[in-house]
N, C-alpha and C positions, 0 to 999 in steps of 0.2 A: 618117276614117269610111268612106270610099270603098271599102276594102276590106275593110271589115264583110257578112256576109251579110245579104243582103235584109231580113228579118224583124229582124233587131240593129236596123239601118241605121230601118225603117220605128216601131220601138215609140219607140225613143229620139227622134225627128221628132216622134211625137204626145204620149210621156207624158214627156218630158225628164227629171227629177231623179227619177220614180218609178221607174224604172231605176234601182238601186242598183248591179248590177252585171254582168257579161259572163265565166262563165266556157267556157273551149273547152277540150274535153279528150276525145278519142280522135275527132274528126270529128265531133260534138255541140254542140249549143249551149245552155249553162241561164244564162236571165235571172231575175236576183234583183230582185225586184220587190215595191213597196211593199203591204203586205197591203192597205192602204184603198183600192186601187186594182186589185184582184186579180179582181173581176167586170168592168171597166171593160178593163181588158187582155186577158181570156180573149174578153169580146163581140169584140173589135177585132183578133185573133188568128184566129178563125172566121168574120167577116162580111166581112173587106179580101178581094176576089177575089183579088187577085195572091198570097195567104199562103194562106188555105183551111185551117186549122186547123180539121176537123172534126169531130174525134174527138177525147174525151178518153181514154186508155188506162188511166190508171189516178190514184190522188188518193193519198197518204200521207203521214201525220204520222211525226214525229221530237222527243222529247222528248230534250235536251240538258242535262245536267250545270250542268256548268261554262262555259257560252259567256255572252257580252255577250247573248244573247236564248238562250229557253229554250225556246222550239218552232221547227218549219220545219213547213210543209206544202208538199209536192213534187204537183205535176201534170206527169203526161206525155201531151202531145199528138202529134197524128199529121195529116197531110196525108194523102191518101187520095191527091189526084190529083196532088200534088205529090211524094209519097211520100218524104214531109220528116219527120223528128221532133222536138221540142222540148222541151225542160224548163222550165218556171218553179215559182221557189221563194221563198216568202214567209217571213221571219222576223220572230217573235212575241217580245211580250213575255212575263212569268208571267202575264197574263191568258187567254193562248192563245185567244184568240176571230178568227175571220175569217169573211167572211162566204161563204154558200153561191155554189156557180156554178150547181147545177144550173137556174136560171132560161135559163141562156146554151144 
C-alpha cells in the first residue's frame, strides 16, 4: 500500500472494505466506493486537510444494460490547493437510489 497515492492510501485506512475498488488509468485515480457510504467519503475527502477535496466538478449517472449493477453515479472532485483531481463511483442496484452529497 505504500506506494498507493495518498488519498487511495488514506480512504482505504478509514473506510476499509467500503473501498470496493482502485482503478488508475491515464495518471488519475477513481475509487469505487460503497454507495451507503458515499456522503461519509465525500465529507472525509473535503474536510482531512492533508486531501482538501473542495470542489465537486461535476455528479453523473450511468444506467447500464447488462452489468451485475445497473446504475453508477460518477462524482469528480478537484483539490483547488492541491490541484489534484479525483473520481469516485458508486454502484447501484435496480433500485438506483443513493443518497444526496449536497449536505457535504
Amino acid at each position: 500500500m505504500g506506494s498507493e497515492p495518498r488519498e487511495v492510501e488514506k480512504v482505504r485506512e478509514k473506510f476499509g472494505e467500503a473501498l470496493r475498488d482502485v482503478v488508475y488509468f491515464r495518471g488519475e485515480e477513481t475509487l469505487v466506493v460503497d454507495p451507503g457510504r458515499i456522503v461519509e467519503v465525500c465529507r472525509f475527502l473535503k474536510e482531512d486537510p492533508e486531501l482538501d477535496f473542495n470542489l465537486l466538478l461535476d455528479v453523473t449517472g450511468i444506467h447500464f444494460l447488462e452489468r451485475e449493477y445497473s446504475y453508477e453515479v460518477v462524482y469528480h472532485l478537484l483539490s483547488l490547493t492541491r490541484k489534484k483531481r479525483l473520481r469516485l463511483r458508486a454502484r447501484l442496484g435496480k433500485e438506483g437510489e443513493i443518497d444526496t452529497v449536497v449536505p457535504v
